[in-house]
N, C-alpha and C positions, 0 to 999 in steps of 0.2 A: 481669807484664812488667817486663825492668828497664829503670832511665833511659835507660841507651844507644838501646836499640832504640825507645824512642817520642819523640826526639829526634836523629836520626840529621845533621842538618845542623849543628846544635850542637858536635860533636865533629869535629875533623880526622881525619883516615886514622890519623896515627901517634897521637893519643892513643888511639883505639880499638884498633890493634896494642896497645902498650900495659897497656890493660886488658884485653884477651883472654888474652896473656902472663901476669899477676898473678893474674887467673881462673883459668889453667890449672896454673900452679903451686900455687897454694892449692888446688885439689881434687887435684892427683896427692898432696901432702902430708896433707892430709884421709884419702886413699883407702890413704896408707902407714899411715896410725897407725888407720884399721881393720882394715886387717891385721894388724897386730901384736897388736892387741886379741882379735883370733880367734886367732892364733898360740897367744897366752899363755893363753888361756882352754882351747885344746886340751891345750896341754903340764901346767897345772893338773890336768886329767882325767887324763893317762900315770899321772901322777906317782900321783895317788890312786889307779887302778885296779892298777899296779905295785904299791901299799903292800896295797894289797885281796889281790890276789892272793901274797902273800908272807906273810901273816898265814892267809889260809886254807892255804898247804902246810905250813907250821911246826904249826899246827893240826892240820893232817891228821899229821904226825909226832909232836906230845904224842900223839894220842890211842893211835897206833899202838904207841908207846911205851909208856903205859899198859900197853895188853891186854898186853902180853909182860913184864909186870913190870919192866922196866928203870925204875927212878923218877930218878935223875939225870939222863937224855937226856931223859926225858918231862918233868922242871923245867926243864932248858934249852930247848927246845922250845916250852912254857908263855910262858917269858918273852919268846921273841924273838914269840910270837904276840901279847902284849900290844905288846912294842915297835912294831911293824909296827901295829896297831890305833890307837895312839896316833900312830901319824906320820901314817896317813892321813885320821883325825879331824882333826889339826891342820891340814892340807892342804883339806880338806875345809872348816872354818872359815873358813881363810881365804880361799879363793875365794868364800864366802858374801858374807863381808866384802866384797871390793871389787866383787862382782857382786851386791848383794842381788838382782835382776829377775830373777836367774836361777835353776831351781831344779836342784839336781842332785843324783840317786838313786845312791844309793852301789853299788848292782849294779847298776844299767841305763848309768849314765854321765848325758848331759844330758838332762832330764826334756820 
């Protein structure tokens, strides 16, 4: 129970306005910077399953390139799959980093 309420004659009307006011701004501010926190933590995931999914079609084109013997497109293909593999590891990381509680599976999204 807080002070206010088991001392109700103690406080005038307008200090209680007052504190109801500061109450409600501290949680609508509370409630903004949880959102945000989800916001960023979603866009985190875009970001890595975009880098996921752009390392598997580049993949899907080395390999493609392989079978047909073109070995130039199948090198550049190669590499932009590592590129892409390495962006989303580092994205990956770092959402680790500022979320450790959280665990998340690099094909499923949040575990």
């Amino acid at each position: 129970m807080s002070r206010i309420s088991l001392f109700p004659q103690v406080y005038s009307s307008s200090t209680l306005l007052v504190y109801r006011v500061h109450w409600l701004r501290a949680k609508a501010t509370k409630d903004r910077w949880t959102e945000e926190e989800e916001i960023l933590k979603a866009e985190f995931q875009w970001t890595i399953n975009f880098f996921q999914r752009k390392a598997e079609d580049w993949d899907r084109r080395s390999l493609c390139n392989q079978n047909t013997g073109l070995c130039g497109p199948a090198s550049y293909a190669a590499r932009q799959t590592a590129i892409y593999a390495r962006l989303r590891d580092h994205c990956q990381m770092a959402l680790e980093s500022i979320c450790p509680r959280r665990m998340v599976c690099r094909e499923t999204g949040p575990c």
